[in-house]
C-alpha positions in Angstrom: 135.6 137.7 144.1 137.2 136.1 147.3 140.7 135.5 148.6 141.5 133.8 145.9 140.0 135.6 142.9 142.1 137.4 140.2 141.7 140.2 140.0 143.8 141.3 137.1 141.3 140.7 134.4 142.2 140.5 130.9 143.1 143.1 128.8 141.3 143.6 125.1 140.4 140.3 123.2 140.4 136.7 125.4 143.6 135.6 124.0 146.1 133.0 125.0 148.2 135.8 125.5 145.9 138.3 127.1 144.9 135.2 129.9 148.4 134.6 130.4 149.5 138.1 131.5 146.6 138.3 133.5 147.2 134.7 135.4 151.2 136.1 135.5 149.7 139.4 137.2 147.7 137.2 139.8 150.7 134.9 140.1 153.5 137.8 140.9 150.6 138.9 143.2 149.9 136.1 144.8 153.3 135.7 146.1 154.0 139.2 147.3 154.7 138.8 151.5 151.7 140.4 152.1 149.9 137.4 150.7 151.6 135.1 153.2 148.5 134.2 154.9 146.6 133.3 151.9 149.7 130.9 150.8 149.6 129.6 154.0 145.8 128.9 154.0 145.4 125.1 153.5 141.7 125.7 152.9 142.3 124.4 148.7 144.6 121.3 149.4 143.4 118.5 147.9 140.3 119.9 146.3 139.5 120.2 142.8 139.3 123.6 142.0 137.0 124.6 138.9 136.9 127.8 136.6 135.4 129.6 133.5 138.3 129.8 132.1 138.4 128.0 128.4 140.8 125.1 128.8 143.7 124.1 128.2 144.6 127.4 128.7 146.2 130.1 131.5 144.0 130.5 134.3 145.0 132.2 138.2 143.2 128.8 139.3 146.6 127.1 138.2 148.6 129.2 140.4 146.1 128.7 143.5 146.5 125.1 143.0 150.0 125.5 143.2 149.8 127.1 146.2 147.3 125.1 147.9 149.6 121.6 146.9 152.9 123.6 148.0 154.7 122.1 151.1 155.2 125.3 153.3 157.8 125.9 155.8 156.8 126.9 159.2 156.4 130.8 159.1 154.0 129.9 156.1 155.8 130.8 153.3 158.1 129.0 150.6 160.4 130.5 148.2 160.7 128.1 145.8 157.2 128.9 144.9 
């Protein structure tokens, strides 16, 4: 739940497989131009973000963090994202 969630949740067994197509999902998500202002929120830079996730592993907190350490342009997005 929240802005940030993932909501592409695994599919079948908890596999490093499985949690990777599921962070991919919630990565190609989270960059769609709808999403803008959520990229653009600065909200997560700098904090340490923390999951249930089993690590080391694939998790959509990876791809927020990415996001919230990204330098953005001024109309809030970045392509090289």
């Amino acid at each position: 739940p929240g802005p940030g969630g993932n909501s592409f949740k695994i599919q079948g067994s908890n596999t490093s497989t499985a949690r990777q197509t599921a962070a991919n999902r919630h990565r190609e998500w989270l960059h769609r131009p709808e999403q803008a202002d959520l990229r653009a929120a600065a909200e997560l830079r700098g904090l340490r973000l923390g999951c249930w996730c089993e690590q080391p592993g694939p998790c959509h907190g990876h791809n927020l963090c990415a996001v919230a350490d990204a330098d953005f342009d001024a109309s809030g997005d970045n392509s090289t994202l």
